[in-house]
GUVONU-402887 format. One record per residue (C-alpha): residue number from 0; x, y, z. Coordinates in nm, 3 decimals, decimal comma, padded with zeros to 5 digits. Example, Ala and Ser with C-alpha at 12.3 -4.5 7.8 and 13.67 -1.06 7.14 Angstrom:
// GUVONU-402887
<site bagu="0" east="01,230" north="-00,450" up="00,780"/>
<site bagu="1" east="01,367" north="-00,106" up="00,714"/>
//
This chain:
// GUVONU-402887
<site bagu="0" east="00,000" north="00,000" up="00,000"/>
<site bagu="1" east="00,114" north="00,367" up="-00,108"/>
<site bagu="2" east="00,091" north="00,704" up="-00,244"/>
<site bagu="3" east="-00,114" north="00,718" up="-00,608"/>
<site bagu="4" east="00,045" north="01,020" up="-00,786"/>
<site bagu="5" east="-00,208" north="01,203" up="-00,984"/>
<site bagu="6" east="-00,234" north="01,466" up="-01,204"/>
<site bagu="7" east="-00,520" north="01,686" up="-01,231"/>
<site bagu="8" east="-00,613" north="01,866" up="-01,536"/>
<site bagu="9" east="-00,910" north="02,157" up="-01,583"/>
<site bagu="10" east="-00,862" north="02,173" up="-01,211"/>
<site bagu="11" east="-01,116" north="02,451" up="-01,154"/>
<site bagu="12" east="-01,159" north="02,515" up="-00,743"/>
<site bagu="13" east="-01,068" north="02,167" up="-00,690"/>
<site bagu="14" east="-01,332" north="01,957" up="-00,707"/>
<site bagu="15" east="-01,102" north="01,639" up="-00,730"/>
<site bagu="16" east="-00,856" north="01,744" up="-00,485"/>
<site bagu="17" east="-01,145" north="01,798" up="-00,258"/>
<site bagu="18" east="-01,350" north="01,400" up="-00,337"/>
<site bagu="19" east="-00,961" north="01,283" up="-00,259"/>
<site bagu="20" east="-00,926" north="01,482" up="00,043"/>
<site bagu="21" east="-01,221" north="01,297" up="00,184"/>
<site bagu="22" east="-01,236" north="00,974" up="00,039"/>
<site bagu="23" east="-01,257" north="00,651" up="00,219"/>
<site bagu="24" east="-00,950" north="00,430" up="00,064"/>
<site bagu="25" east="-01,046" north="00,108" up="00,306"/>
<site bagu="26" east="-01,105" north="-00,097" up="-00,031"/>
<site bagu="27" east="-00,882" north="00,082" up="-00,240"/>
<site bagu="28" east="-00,506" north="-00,041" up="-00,362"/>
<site bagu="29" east="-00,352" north="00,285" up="-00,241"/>
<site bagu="30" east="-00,387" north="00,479" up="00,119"/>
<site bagu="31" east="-00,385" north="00,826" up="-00,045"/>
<site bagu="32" east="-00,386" north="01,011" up="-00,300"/>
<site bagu="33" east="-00,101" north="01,270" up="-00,403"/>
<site bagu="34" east="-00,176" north="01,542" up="-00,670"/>
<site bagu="35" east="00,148" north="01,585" up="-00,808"/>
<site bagu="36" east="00,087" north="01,898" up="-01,014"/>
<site bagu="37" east="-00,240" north="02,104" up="-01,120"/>
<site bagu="38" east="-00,377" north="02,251" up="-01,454"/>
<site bagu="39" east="-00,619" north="02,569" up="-01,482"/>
<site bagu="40" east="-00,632" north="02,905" up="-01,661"/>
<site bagu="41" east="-00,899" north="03,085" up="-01,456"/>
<site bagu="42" east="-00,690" north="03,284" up="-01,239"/>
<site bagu="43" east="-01,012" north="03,309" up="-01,006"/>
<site bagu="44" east="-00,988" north="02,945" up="-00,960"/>
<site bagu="45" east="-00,710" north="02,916" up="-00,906"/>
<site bagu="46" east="-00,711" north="03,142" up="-00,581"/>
<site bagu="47" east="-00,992" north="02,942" up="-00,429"/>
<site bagu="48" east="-00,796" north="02,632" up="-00,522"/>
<site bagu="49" east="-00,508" north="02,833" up="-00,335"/>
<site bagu="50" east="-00,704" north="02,911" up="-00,016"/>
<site bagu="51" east="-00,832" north="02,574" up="00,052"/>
<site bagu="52" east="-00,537" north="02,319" up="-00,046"/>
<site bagu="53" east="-00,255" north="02,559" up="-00,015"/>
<site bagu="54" east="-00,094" north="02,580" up="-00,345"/>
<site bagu="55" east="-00,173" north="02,703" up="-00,651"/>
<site bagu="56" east="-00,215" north="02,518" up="-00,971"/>
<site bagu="57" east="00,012" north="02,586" up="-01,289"/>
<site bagu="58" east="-00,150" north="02,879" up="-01,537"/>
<site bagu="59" east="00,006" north="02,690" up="-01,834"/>
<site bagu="60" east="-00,232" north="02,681" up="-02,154"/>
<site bagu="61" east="-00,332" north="02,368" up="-02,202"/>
<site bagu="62" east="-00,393" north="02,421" up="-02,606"/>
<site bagu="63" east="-00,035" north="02,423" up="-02,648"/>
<site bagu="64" east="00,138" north="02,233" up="-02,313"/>
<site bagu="65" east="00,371" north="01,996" up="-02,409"/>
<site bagu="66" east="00,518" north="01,648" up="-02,214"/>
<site bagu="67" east="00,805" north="01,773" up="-02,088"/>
<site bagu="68" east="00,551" north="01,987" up="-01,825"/>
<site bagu="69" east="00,356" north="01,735" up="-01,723"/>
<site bagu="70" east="00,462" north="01,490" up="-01,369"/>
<site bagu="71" east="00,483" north="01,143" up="-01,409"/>
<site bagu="72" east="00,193" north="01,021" up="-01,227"/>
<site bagu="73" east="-00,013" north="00,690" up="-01,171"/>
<site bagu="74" east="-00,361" north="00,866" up="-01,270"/>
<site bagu="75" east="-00,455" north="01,157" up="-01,493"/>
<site bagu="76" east="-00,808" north="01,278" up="-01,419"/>
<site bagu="77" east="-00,980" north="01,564" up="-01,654"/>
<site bagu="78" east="-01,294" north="01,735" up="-01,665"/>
<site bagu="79" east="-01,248" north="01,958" up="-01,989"/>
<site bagu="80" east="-01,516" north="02,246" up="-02,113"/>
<site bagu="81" east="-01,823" north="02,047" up="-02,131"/>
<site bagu="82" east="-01,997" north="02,350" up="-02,386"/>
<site bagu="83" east="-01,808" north="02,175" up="-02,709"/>
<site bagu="84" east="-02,070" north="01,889" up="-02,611"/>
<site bagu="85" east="-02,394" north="02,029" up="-02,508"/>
<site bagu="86" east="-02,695" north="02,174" up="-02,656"/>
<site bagu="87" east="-02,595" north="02,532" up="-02,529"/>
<site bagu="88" east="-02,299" north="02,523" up="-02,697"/>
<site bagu="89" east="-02,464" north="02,389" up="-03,020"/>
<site bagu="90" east="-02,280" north="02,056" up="-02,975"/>
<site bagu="91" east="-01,992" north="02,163" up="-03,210"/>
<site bagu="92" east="-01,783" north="01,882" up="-03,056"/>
<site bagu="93" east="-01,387" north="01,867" up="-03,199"/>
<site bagu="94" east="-01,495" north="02,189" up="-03,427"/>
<site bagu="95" east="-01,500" north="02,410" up="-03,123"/>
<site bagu="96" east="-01,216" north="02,646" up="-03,027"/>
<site bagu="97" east="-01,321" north="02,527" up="-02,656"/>
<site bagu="98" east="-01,188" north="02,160" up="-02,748"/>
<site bagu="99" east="-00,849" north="02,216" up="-02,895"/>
<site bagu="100" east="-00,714" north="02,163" up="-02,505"/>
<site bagu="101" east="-00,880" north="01,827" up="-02,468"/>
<site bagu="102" east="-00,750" north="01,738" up="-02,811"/>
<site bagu="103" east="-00,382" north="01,847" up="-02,658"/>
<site bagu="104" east="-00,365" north="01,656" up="-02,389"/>
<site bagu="105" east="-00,476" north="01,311" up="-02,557"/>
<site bagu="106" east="-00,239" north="01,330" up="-02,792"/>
<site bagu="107" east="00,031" north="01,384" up="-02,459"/>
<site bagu="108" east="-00,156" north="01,097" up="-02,304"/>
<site bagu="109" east="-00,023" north="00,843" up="-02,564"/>
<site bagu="110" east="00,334" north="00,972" up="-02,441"/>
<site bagu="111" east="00,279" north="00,872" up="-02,018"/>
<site bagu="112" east="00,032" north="00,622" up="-02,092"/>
<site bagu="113" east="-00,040" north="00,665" up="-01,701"/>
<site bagu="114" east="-00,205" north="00,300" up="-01,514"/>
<site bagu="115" east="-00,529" north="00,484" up="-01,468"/>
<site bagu="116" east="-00,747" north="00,756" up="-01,595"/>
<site bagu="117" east="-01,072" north="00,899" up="-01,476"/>
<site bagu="118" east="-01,305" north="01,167" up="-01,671"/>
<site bagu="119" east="-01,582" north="01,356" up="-01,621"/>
<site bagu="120" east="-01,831" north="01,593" up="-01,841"/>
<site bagu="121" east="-02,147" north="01,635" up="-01,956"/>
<site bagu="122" east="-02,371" north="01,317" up="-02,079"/>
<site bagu="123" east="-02,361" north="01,483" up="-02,427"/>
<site bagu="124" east="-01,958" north="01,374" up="-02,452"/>
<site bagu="125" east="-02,086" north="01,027" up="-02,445"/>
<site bagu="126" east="-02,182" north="01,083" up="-02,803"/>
<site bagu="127" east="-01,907" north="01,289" up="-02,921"/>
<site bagu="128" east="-01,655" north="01,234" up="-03,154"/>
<site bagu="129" east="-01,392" north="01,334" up="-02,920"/>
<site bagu="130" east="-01,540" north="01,051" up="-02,693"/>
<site bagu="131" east="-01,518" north="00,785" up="-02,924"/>
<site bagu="132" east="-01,120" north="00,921" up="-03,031"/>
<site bagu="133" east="-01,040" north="00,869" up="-02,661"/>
<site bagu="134" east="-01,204" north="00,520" up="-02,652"/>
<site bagu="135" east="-01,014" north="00,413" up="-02,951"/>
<site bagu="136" east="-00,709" north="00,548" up="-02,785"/>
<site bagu="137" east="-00,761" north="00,358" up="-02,460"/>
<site bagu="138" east="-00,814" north="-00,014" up="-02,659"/>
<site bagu="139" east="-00,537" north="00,056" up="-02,892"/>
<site bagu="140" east="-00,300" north="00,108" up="-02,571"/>
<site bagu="141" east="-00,444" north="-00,186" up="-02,371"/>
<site bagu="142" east="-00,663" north="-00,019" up="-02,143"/>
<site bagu="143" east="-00,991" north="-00,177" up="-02,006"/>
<site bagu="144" east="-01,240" north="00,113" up="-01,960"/>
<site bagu="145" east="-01,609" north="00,148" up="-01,761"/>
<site bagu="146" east="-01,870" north="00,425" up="-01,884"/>
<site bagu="147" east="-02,117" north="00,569" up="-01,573"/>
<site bagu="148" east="-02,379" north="00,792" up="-01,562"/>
<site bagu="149" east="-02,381" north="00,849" up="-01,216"/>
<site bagu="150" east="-02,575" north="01,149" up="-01,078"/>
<site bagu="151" east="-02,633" north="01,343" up="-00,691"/>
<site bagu="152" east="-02,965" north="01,189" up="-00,666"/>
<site bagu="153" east="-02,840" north="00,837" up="-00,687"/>
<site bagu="154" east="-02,643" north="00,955" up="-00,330"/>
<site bagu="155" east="-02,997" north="01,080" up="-00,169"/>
<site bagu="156" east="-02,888" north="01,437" up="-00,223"/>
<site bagu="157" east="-03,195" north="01,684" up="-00,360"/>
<site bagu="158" east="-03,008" north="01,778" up="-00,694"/>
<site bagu="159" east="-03,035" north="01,674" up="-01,065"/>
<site bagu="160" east="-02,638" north="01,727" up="-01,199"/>
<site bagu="161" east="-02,613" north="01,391" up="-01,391"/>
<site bagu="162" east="-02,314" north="01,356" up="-01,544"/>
<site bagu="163" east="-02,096" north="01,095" up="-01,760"/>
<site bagu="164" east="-01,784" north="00,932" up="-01,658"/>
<site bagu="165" east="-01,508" north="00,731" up="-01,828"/>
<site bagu="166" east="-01,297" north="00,489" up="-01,623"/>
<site bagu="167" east="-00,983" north="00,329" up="-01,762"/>
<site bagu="168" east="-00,671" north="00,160" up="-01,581"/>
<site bagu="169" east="-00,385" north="-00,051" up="-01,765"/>
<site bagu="170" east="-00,270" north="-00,271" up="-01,545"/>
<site bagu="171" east="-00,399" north="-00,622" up="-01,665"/>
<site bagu="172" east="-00,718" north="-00,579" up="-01,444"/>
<site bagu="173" east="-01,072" north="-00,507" up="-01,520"/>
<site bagu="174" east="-01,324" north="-00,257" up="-01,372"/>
<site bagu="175" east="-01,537" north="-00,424" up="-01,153"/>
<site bagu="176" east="-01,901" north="-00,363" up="-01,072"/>
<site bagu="177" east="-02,050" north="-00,047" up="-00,972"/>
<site bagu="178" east="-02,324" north="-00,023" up="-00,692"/>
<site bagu="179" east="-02,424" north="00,275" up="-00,488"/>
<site bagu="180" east="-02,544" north="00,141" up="-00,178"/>
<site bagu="181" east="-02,913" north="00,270" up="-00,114"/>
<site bagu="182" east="-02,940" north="00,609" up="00,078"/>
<site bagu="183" east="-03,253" north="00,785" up="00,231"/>
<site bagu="184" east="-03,318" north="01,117" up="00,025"/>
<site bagu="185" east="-03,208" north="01,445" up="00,203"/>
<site bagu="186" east="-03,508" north="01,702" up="00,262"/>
<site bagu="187" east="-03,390" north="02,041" up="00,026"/>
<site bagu="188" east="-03,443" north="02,216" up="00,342"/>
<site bagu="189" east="-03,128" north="02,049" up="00,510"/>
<site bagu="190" east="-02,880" north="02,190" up="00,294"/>
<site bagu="191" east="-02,994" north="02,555" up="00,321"/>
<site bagu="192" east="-02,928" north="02,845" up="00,570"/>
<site bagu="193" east="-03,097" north="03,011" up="00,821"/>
<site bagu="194" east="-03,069" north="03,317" up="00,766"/>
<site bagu="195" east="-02,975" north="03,372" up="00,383"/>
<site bagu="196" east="-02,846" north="03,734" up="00,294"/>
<site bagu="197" east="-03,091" north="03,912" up="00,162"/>
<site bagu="198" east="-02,911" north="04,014" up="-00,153"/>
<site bagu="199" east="-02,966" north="03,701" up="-00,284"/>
<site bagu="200" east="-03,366" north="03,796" up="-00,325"/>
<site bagu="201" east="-03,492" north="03,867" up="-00,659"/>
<site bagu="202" east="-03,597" north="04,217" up="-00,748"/>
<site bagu="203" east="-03,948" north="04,265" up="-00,789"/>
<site bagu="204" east="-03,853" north="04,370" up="-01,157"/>
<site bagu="205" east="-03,668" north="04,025" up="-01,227"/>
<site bagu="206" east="-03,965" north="03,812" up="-01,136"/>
<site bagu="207" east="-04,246" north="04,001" up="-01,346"/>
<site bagu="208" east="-03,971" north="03,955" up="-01,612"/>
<site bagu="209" east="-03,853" north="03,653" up="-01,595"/>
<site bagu="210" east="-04,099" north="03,394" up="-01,345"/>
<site bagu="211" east="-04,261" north="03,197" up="-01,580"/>
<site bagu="212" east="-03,939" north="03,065" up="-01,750"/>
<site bagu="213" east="-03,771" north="03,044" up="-01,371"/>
<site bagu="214" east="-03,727" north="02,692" up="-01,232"/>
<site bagu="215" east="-03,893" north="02,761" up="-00,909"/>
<site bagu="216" east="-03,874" north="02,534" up="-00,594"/>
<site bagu="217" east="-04,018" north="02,506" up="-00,247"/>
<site bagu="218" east="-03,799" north="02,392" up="00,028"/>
<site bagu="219" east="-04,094" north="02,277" up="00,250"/>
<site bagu="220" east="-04,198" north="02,059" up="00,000"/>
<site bagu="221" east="-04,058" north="01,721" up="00,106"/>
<site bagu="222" east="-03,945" north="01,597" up="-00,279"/>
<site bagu="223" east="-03,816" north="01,919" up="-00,367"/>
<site bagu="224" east="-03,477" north="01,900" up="-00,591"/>
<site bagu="225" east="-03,301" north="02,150" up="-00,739"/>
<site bagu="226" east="-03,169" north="02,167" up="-01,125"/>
<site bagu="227" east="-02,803" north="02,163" up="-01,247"/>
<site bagu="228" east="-02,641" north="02,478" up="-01,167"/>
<site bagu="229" east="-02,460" north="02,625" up="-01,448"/>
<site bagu="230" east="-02,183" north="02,904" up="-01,472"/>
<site bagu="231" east="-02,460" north="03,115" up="-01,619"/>
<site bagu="232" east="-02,634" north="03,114" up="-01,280"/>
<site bagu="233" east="-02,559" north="03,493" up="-01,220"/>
<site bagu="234" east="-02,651" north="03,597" up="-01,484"/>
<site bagu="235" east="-02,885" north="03,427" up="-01,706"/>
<site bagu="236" east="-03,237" north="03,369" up="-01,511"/>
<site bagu="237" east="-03,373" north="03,053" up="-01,757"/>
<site bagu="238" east="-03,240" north="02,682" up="-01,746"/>
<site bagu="239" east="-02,899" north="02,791" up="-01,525"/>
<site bagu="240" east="-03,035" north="02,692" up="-01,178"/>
<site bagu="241" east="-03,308" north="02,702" up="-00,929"/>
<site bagu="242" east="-03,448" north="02,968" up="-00,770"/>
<site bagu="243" east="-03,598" north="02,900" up="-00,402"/>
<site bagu="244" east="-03,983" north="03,078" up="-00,284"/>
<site bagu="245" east="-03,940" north="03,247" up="-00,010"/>
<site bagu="246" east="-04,195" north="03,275" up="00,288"/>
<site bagu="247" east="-04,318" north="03,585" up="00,142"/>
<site bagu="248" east="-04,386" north="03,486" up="-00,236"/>
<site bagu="249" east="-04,046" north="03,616" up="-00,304"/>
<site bagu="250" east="-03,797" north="03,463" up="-00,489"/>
<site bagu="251" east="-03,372" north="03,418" up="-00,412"/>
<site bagu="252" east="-03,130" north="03,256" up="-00,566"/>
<site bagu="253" east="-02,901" north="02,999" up="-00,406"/>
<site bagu="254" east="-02,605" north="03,114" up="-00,212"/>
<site bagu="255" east="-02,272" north="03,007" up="-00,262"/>
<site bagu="256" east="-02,267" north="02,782" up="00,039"/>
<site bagu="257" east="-02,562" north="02,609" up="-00,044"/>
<site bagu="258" east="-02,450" north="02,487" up="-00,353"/>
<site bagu="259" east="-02,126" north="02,408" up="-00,244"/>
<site bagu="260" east="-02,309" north="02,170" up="00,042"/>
<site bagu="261" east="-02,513" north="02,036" up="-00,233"/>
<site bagu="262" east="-02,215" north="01,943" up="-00,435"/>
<site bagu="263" east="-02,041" north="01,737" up="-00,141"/>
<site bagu="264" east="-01,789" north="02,007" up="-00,043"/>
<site bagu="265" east="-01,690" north="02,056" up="00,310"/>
<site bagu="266" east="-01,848" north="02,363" up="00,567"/>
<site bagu="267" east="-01,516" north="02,454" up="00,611"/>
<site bagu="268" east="-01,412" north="02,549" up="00,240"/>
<site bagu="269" east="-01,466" north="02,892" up="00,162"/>
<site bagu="270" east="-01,384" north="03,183" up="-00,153"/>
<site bagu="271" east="-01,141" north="03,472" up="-00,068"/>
<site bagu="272" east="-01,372" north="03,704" up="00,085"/>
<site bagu="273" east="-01,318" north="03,994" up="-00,225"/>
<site bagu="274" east="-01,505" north="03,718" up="-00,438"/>
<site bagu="275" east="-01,822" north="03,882" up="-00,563"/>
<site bagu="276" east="-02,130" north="03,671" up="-00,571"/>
<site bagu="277" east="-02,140" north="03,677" up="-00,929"/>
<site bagu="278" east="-01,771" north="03,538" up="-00,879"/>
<site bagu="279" east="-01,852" north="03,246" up="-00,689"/>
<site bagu="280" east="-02,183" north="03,148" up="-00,889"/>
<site bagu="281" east="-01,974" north="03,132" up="-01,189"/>
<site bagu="282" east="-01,695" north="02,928" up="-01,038"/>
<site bagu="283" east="-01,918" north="02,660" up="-00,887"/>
<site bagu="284" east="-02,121" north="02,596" up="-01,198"/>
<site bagu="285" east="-01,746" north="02,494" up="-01,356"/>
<site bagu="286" east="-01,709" north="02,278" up="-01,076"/>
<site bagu="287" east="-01,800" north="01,880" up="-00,960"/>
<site bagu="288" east="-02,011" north="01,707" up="-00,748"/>
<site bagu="289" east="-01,768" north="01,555" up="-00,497"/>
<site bagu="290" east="-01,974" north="01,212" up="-00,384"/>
<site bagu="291" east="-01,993" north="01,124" up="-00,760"/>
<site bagu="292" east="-01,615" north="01,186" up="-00,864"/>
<site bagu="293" east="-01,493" north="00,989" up="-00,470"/>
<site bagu="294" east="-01,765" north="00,709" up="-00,657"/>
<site bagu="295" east="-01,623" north="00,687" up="-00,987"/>
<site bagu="296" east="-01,280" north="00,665" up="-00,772"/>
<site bagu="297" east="-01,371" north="00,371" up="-00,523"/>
<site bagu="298" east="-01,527" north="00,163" up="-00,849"/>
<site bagu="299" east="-01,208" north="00,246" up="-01,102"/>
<site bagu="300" east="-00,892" north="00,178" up="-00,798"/>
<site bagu="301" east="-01,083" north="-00,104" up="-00,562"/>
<site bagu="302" east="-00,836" north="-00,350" up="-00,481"/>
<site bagu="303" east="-01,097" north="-00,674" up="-00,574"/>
<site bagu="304" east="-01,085" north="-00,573" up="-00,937"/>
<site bagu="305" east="-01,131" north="-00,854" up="-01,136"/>
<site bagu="306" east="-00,864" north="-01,017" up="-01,384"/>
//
């Protein structure tokens, strides 16, 4: 038993290095997990990944990195711009400027050809012709490989974010099964705050404009769930996130705590305190649910894969 070095591309806040900060490695191969180096552009992301793991991922552009910057490592995980493959990006797939990084880095990953590799996006990617150029990639080099849907609901937790995952490892083993043990659904209600700020309220203005088209939830409703959150969320009102009704037939949004609980993250991770709302709205709709990426990790490295 030892250290699995990984490297973590499209690092964002650090949704991975949070899910391996708190993952449970009693049935994995390895006792922890050490993130030998860290790729993002956002320099806002790159604070918040500062202020919560202590050091600060590399700035390099990943269009044009080359091998000779990237750490030898036992796992590469990614979770590249997911608009190339969705319907509000038009689904332009390898034709969009947003995918040239992706495209970079598989080509490098033919030159490490690490044991394991772990990727996350939108369910759209499943159908892309950058997924199937990866697949290819991963036979051609030996590589068994698992494809999950796995989604925040499946974990009891009130929030539609499903999402597609890829598992690989080359190591002569197989992927075993996948089962999420059942869990009792979390009330909505539990994940929110007392005493919200009251900036996050709608202005009377926004809600004649906009209501109908608003995805509008009650927390005292005992099913409630709330909708993907995008990076849009501050600014576009329709199809970016939920919007919570208030005691008095107002309307807020969510605050940036409340979707972080939502997403798995701990109470104690926080934004630099000059981080507008806007700021951190943006930021987390980049960002990962942390129970599904630690699940996509206990099913790729458990130590009873199968030969």
């Amino acid at each position: 038993m030892s250290s699995l070095r990984a490297v973590e591309f499209f690092s964002g806040i650090g949704g991975f290095a949070e899910a391996c900060r708190t993952l449970d490695y009693g049935k994995l191969d390895w006792q922890e997990i050490d993130i030998v180096c860290s790729f993002d552009q956002s320099a806002e992301a790159n604070e918040v990944y500062f202020a919560n793991f202590g050091r600060r991922p590399t700035a390099h552009n990943l269009d044009s990195i080359r091998h000779e910057h990237i750490h030898e490592s036992d796992l590469w995980w990614l979770s590249p711009p997911c608009t190339p493959y969705s319907r509000r990006g038009k689904a332009k797939d390898m034709n969009d400027a947003r995918a040239v990084s992706f495209l970079n880095v598989m080509q490098l990953f033919s030159k490490h050809l690490p044991k394991y590799l772990l990727l996350e996006n939108v369910l759209g990617f499943a159908d892309s012709q950058a997924q199937a150029r990866l697949v290819t990639m991963l036979q051609d080099a030996g590589y068994s490989f698992k494809q999950l849907h796995i989604c925040p609901t499946m974990f009891g937790v009130p929030m539609r974010r499903p999402r597609y995952f890829l598992l690989a490892r080359r190591d002569g083993k197989t992927i075993g099964d996948s089962r999420i043990e059942h869990s009792d659904s979390a009330s909505l209600s539990s994940f929110l705050e007392t005493n919200p700020d009251p900036k996050l309220t709608l202005e009377r203005e926004q809600m004649n404009r906009f209501g109908e088209s608003l995805n509008v939830i009650d927390p005292k409703v005992d099913d409630a769930y709330a909708i993907c959150f995008t990076s849009n969320y501050w600014k576009c009102m329709k199809a970016s996130g939920s919007f919570l009704k208030n005691y008095d037939d107002t309307l807020r949004r969510f605050s940036d705590r409340e979707i972080l609980r939502l997403l798995g993250f701990r109470n104690t991770f926080t934004f630099p305190e000059q981080f507008s709302f806007n700021a951190r709205w943006r930021l987390l709709g980049n960002s990962l649910d942390v129970r599904s990426v630690q699940f996509a990790m206990q099913t790729l490295l458990r130590s009873d894969a199968t030969f």
